[in-house]
Residue, then its C-alpha position, 0 to 999 in steps of 0.5 A: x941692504x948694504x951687501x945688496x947694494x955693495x954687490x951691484x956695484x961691485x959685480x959691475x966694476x968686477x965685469x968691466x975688468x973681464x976680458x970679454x963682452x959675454x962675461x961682463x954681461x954676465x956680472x952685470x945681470x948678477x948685478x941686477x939681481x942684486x937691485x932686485x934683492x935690494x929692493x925687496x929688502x926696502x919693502x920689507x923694511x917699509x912693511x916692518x915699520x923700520x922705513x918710513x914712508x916718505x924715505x921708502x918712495x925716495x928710495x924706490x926712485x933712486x933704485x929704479x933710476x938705478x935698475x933702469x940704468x943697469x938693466x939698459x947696460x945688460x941690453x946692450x952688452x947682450x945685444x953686443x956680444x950676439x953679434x961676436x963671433x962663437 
């Protein structure tokens, strides 16, 4: 879970230093997949017991903050480098 959510944020910062819109977005959906990886780790920790309940429901709303917010920047650097010249 660590690497997980170590991976989000490091491909972002990693994609904000490219040159280019295109290749930031491309580190930027990477991370999303790393929240998807997170969260599925969450779920399978609530369902061995090792998460409990009440931390599980806390975590998924932080992590959909957090993939909502990521996923919103995915949008809009694809939405942005569609309109760049090839």
């Amino acid at each position: 879970m660590r690497r997980a959510a170590t991976s989000a944020a490091a491909n972002i910062v990693e994609g904000c230093a490219k040159r280019g819109t295109r290749e930031y977005a491309r580190f930027v959906d990477i991370a999303v997949g790393s929240l998807a990886e997170l969260s599925y780790f969450a779920l399978l920790a609530r369902d061995l017991g090792i998460l409990p309940g009440e931390r599980y429901a806390e975590f998924e709303r932080v992590q959909g903050e957090a993939g909502r917010t990521t996923m919103a920047l995915c949008r809009s650097l694809r939405s942005s480098s569609n309109r760049l010249p090839v």
